[in-house]
C-alpha positions in Angstrom: 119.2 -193.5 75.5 118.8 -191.2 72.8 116.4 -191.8 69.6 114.1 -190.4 67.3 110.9 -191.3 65.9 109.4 -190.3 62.4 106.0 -189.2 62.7 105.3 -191.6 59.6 106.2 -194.8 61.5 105.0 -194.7 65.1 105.9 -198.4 65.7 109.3 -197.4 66.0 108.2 -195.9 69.9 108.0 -199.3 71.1 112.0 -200.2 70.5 112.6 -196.8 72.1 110.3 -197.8 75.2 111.2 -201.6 75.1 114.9 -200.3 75.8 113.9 -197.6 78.1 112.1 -200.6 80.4 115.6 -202.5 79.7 117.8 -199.9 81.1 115.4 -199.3 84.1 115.4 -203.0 85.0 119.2 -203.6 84.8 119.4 -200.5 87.3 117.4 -202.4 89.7 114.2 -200.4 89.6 111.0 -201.9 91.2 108.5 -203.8 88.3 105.8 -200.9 89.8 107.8 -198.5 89.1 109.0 -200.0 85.9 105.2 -200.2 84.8 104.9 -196.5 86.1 107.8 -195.6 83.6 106.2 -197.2 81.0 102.7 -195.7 81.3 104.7 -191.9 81.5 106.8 -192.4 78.6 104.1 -194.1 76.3 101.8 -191.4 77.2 104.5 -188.8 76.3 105.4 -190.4 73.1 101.6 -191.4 72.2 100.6 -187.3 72.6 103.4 -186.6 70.7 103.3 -188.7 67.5 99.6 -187.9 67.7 99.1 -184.1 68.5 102.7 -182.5 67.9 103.0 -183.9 64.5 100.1 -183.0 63.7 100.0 -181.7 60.4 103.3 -181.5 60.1 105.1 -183.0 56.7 108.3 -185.3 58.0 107.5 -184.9 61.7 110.1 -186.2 64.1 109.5 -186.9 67.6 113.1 -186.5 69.7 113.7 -189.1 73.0 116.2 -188.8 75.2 115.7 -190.5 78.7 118.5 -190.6 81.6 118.2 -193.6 84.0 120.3 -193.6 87.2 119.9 -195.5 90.3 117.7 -193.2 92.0 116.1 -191.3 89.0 114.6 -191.1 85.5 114.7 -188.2 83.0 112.6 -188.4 80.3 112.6 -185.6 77.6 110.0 -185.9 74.5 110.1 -183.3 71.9 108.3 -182.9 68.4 108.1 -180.6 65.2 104.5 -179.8 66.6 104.0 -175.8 67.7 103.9 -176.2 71.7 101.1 -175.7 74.0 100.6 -173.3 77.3 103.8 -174.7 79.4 102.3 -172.1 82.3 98.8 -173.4 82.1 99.9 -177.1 82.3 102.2 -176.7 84.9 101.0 -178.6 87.7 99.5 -182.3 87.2 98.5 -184.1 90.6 99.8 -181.5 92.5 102.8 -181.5 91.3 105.0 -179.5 89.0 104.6 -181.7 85.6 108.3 -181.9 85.0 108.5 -183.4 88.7 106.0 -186.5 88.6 107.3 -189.0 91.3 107.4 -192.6 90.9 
């Protein structure tokens, strides 16, 4: 699933995460983890169309999201200009691009 959101219309996130959920339950995934999918990718795309476009005329918010069986790979990008990657790197204990379900 690929998709991208203009800044200007944020309602447009829930289609994206609507089919996101989709996907995840035709491949069988658990409803907790569904609701854990949910939670990441709204707060990914919620940060996004609120900080990264921030200030930034025609802002758009890029989705892609890769279900499979045993995974999920969810990549948010914006227009914004980035944060500390290094200084964010571990949430929970974990590496933040590595947050288990």
């Amino acid at each position: 699933i690929c998709a991208e959101i203009v800044a200007k219309r944020p309602e447009e996130a829930q289609d994206v995460v609507t089919a996101v959920l989709q996907e995840a339950e035709m491949k069988k995934f658990a409803q907790e983890q569904v609701q854990k999918i949910q939670a990441v990718l709204r707060e990914l795309l919620d940060n996004a169309l609120e900080h990264g476009c921030k200030g930034v005329a025609d802002a758009i918010v890029y989705i892609e999201c890769h279900i499979s069986e045993n995974y999920v790979r969810i990549v948010v990008a914006d227009d914004g200009p980035g944060f500390d990657y290094e200084a964010k790197l571990f949430l929970y204990g974990y590496p933040c691009h590595q947050l288990y379900l």
